[in-house]
Legacy VTK file of the C-alpha trace (Angstrom):
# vtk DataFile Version 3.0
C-alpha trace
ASCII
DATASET POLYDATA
POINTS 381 float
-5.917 -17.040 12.314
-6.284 -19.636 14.789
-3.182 -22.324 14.810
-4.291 -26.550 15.277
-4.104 -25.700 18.983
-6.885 -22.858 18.693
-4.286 -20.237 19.693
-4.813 -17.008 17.163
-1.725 -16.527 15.626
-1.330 -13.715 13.066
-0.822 -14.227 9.669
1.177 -11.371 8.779
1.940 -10.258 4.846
5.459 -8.313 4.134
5.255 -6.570 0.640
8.885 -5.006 -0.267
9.874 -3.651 -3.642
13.080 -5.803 -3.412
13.856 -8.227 -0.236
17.988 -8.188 -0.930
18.983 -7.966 2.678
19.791 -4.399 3.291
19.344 -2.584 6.576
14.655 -2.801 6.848
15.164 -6.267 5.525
16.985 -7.093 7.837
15.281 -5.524 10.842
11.808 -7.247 9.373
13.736 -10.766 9.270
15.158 -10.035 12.958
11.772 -9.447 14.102
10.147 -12.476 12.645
13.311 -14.659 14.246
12.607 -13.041 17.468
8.994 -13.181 17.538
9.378 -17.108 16.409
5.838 -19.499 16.118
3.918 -16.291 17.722
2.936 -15.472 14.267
3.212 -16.563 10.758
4.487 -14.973 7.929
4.193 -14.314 4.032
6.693 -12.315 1.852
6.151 -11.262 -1.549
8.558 -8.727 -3.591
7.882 -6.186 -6.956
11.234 -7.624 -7.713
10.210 -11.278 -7.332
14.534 -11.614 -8.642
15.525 -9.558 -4.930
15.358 -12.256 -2.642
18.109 -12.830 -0.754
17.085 -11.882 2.443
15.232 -15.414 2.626
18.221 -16.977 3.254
18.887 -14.843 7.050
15.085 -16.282 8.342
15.581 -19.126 10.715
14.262 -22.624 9.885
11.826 -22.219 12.855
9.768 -19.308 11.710
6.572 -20.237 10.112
7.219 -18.501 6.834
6.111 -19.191 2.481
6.613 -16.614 -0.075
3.372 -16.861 -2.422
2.857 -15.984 -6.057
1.097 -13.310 -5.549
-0.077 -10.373 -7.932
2.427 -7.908 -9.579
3.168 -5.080 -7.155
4.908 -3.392 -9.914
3.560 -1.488 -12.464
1.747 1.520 -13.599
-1.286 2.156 -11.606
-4.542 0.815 -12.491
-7.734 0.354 -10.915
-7.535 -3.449 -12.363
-4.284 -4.061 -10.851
-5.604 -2.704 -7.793
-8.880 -4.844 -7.301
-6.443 -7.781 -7.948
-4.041 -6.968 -5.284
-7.310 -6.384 -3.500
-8.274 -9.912 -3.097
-5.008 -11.015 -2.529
-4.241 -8.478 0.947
-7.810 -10.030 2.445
-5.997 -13.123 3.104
-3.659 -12.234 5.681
-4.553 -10.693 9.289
-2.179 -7.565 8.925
-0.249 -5.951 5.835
3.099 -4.301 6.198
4.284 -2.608 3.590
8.147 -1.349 3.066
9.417 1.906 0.694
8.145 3.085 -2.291
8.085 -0.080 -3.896
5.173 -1.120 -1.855
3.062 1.914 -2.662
0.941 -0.262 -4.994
-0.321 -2.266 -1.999
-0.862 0.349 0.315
-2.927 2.248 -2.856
-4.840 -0.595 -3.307
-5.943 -0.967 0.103
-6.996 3.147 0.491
-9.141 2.380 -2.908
-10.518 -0.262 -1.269
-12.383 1.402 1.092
-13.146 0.746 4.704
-16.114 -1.877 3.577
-13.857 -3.952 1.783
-12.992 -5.888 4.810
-9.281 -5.089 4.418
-7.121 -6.062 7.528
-5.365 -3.329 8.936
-1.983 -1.828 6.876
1.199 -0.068 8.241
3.566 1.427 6.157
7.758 1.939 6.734
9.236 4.023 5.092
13.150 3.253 5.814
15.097 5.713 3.012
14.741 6.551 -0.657
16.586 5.008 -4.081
19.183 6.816 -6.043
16.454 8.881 -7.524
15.330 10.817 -4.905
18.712 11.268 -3.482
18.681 15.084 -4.446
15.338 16.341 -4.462
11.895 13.886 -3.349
9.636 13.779 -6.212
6.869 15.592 -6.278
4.447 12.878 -8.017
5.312 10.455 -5.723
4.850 12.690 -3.149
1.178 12.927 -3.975
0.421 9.766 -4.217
1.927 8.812 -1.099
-0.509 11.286 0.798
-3.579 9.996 -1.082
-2.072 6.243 -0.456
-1.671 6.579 3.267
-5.224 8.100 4.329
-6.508 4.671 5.179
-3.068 3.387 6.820
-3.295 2.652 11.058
0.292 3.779 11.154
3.350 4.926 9.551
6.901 4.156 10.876
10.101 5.802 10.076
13.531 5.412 11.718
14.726 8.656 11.209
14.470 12.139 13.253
14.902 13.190 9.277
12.210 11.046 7.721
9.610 12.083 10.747
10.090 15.614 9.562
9.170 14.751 5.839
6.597 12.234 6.571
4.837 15.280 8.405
5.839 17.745 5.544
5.679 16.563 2.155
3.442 13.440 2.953
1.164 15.443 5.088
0.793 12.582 8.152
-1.006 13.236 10.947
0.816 13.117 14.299
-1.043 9.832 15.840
-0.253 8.150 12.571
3.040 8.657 12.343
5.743 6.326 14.962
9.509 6.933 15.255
11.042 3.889 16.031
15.196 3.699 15.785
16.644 1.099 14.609
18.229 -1.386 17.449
20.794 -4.367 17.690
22.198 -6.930 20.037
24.799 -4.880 21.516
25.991 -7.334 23.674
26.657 -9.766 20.613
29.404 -7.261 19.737
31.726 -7.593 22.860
33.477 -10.658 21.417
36.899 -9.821 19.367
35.944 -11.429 15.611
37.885 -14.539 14.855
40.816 -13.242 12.694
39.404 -15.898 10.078
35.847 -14.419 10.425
35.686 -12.646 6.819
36.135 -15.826 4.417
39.130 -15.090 1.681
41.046 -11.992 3.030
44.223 -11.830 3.040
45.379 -8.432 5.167
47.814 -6.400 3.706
51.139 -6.289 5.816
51.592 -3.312 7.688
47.836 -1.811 6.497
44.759 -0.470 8.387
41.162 -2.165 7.673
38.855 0.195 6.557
34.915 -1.619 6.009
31.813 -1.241 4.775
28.636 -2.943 4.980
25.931 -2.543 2.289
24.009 -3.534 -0.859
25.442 -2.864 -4.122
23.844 -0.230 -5.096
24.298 3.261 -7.207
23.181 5.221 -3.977
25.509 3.719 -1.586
28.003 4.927 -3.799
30.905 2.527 -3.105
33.267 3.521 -6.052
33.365 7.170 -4.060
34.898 5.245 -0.913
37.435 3.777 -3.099
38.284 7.159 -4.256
38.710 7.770 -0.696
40.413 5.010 0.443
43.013 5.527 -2.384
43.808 8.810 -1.510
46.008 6.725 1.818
46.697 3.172 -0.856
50.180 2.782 1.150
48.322 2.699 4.849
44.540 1.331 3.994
42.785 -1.696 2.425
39.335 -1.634 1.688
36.765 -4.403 2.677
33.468 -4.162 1.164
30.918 -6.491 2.653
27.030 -7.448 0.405
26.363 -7.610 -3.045
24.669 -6.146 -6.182
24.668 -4.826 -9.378
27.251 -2.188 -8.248
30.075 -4.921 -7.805
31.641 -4.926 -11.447
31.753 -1.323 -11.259
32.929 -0.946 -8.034
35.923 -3.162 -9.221
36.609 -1.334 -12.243
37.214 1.712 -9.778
39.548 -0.324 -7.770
41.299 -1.031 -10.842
41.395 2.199 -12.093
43.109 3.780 -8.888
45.344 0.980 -8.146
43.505 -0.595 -5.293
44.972 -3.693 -6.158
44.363 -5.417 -2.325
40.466 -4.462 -2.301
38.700 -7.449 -0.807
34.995 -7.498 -2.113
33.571 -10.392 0.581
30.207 -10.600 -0.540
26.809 -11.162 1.244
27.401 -11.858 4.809
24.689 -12.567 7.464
25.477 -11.855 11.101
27.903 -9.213 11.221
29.045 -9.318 14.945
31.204 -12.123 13.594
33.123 -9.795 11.671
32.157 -5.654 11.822
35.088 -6.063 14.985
37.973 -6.790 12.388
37.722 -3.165 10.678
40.097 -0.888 12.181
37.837 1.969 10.811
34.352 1.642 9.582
33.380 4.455 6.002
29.732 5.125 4.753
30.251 6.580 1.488
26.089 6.823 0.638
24.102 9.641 -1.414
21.436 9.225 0.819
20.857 7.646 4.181
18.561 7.558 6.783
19.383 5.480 10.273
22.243 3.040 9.033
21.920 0.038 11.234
25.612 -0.942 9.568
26.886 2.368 11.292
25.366 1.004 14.905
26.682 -2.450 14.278
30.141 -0.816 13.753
29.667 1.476 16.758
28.539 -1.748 18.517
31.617 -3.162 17.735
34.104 -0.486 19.177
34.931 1.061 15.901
35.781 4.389 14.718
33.367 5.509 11.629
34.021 8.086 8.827
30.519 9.220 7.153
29.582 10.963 4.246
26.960 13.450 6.695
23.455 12.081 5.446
20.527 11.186 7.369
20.910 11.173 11.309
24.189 10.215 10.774
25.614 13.006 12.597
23.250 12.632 15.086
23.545 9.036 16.114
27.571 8.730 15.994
29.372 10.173 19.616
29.762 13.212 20.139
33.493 13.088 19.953
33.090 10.899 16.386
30.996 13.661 14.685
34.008 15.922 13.059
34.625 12.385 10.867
30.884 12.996 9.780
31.841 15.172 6.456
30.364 16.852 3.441
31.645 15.604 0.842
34.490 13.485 -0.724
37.602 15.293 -0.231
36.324 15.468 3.815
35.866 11.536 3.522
39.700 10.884 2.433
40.266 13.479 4.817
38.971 11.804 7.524
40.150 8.048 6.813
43.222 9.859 7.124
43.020 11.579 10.310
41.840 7.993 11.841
44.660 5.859 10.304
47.469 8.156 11.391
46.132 7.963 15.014
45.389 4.976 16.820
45.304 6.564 20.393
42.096 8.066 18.838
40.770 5.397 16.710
40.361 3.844 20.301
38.795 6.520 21.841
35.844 7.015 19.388
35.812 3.391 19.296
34.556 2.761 23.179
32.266 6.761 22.425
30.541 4.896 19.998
29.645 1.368 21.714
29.313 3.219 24.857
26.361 5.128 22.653
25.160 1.773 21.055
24.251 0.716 24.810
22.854 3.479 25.696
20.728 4.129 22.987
20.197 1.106 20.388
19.132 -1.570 22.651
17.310 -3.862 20.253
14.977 -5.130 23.143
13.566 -1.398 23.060
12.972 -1.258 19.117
11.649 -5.176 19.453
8.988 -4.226 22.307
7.669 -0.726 20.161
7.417 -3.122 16.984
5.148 -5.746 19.163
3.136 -2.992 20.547
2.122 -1.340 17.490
2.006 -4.703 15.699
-0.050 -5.606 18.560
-2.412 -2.824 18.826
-3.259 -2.888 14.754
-4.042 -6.258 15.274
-6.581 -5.268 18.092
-4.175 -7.986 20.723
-1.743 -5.835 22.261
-0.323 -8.888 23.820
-0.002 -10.951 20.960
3.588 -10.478 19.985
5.474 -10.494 23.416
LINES 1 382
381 0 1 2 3 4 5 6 7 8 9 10 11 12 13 14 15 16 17 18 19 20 21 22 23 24 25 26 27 28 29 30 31 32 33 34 35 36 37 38 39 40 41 42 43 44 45 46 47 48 49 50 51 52 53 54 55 56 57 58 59 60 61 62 63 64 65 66 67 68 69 70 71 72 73 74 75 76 77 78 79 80 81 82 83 84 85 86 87 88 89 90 91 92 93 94 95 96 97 98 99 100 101 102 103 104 105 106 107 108 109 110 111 112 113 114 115 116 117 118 119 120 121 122 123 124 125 126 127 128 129 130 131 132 133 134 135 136 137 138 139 140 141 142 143 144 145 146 147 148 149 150 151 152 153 154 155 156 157 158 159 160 161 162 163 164 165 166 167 168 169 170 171 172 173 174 175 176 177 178 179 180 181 182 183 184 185 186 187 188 189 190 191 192 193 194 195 196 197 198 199 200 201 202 203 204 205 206 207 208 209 210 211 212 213 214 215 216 217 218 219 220 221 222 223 224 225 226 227 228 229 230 231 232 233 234 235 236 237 238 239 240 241 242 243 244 245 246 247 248 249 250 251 252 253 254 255 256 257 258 259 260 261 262 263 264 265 266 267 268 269 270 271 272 273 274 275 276 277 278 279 280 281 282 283 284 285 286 287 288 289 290 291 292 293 294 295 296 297 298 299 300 301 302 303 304 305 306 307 308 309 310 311 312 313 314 315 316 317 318 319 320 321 322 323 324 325 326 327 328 329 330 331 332 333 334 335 336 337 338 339 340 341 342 343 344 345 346 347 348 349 350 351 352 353 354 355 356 357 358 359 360 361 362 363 364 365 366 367 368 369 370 371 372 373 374 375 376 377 378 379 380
């Protein structure tokens, strides 16, 4: 739609099952900050309780998060004319996850009559419920969903292979696009202040995480981990959710009496430089952007091996990319009895960020297919 100046400037719709700021919310909120007054922006949640994320958008962006219909729910062709009504407002949909799958239903039911704007779909990783085996219902109804979709994106070599597989998408509608950051905001030592309320542990090594609370970033299996080397390593945890009391109770538990649980914290080149060693303890994963921002950063990671994970670590970093827990303690060990090596990996891994996680190069694909759906290739650069 046009702006008071007559300039068109897209008015885009985000649907998200939950908008906590986790690693696609905050890619979608970079891009919006980045992209500025070139388009404007509405965000609506099936957990209208997850929204966090708000609070990373900057002032400036033309943003308003509507009361919009329920996107969550069982399926119903009732729902569906209502949600209907509500996506022909806006000049492009983009939908996020399984939670969205309502929307993205409701617009392939519509038909191509209904005067729909045009619908892309991310799919970004999958809850603690499909951590061992995809479901198979869901995996129907994502293939009948996405018929009417201009384009799917994943992040993932992984996720492109099951997006072809069990969702059945077509090669020109499916886009890889990695993840990307600021590398160069990483360069900068952290203040040793940067991480409000810790108080380091004499004589210890910082070992950190970044992530949401949640059952299937499995957190309390890090701990284990961690307290495996108690006399050598404190744990940092950095987000929040409904994991934290548990995760706590695990500390407790295994005497990890100097665990500092930090909270939600936006802009993590302030900070992701103070961890000596950086641990990803997750079920399931797809393309971390924590584990670039700690690459970015010049630190050392040790991964449960999920996802790309493997993949997108150095090459000299991937023996600390392990099966299971024992190889996880294993490896935080390894690291913190070495800091010759810790070093080493450290400079692999941001010399890999530079090469290969520019954010300008994920930024420029996003405009172009933005761009393209919205028939103005131009319109986002």
């Amino acid at each position: 739609m046009a702006d008071g100046s007559g300039q068109f400037r897209p008015h885009i719709l985000h649907v998200h099952g939950s908008f906590s700021l986790g690693g696609k919310e905050a890619r979608a909120v970079r891009l919006m900050n980045i992209w500025g007054d070139r388009a404007r922006h509405s965000i609506v949640s099936a957990d209208p309780a997850a929204m966090g994320a708000r609070d990373a958008i900057d002032p400036a962006v033309k943003v308003d998060f509507p009361d919009g219909p329920s996107f969550a729910g069982k399926p119903g062709l009732a729902r569906y004319r209502v949600i209907t009504a509500f996506l022909k407002r806006f000049d492009l949909v983009l939908t996020y996850n399984w939670g969205s799958m309502d929307a993205v239903m409701a617009h392939r039911l519509a038909g191509a009559s209904a005067g729909l704007p045009p619908l892309i779909h991310h799919e970004d990783g999958f809850n603690a419920d499909e951590t061992e085996r995809l479901k198979t219902k869901r995996n129907l109804f994502r293939r009948v969903a996405l018929q009417r979709a201009h384009a799917m994106v994943v992040p993932s070599v992984r996720l492109e292979g099951i997006a072809r597989s069990a969702w059945k998408q077509p090669a020109g509608r499916l886009h890889l696009i990695r993840n990307g950051i600021d590398v160069a905001r990483y360069a900068q030592p952290p203040a040793p202040d940067a991480i409000p309320g810790l108080v380091r542990t004499p004589g210890k090594l910082l070992v950190g995480t970044l992530a949401g609370l949640r059952a299937v970033k499995n957190i309390p299996r890090l701990v284990r981990a961690v307290a495996a080397h108690k006399d050598r390593l404190q744990l940092v945890v950095v987000g929040e959710g409904p994991e934290r009391d548990a995760i706590l109770a695990e500390a407790a538990t295994h005497g990890l009496t100097d665990i500092h649980m930090a909270g939600f914290m936006d802009r993590p080149w302030r900070f992701v430089g103070l961890f000596d060693m950086f641990a990803l303890s997750s079920d399931s994963e797809q393309f971390p952007i924590s584990l670039v921002e700690a690459m970015a950063a010049r630190v050392p990671a040790a991964s449960m091996d999920v996802g790309d994970v493997a993949n997108m670590v150095a090459p000299e970093n991937r023996p600390f990319v392990v099966p299971d827990e024992a190889g996880l303690a294993a490896a935080l060990g390894v690291l913190a009895g070495d800091a010759e090596l810790r070093a080493r990996l450290g400079a692999a891994n941001r010399q890999r960020a530079q090469r290969d996680y520019a954010e300008q190069d994920m930024v420029h694909a996003y405009a172009r297919l933005y761009g393209e759906a919205l028939a103005s290739p131009m319109i986002l650069r």
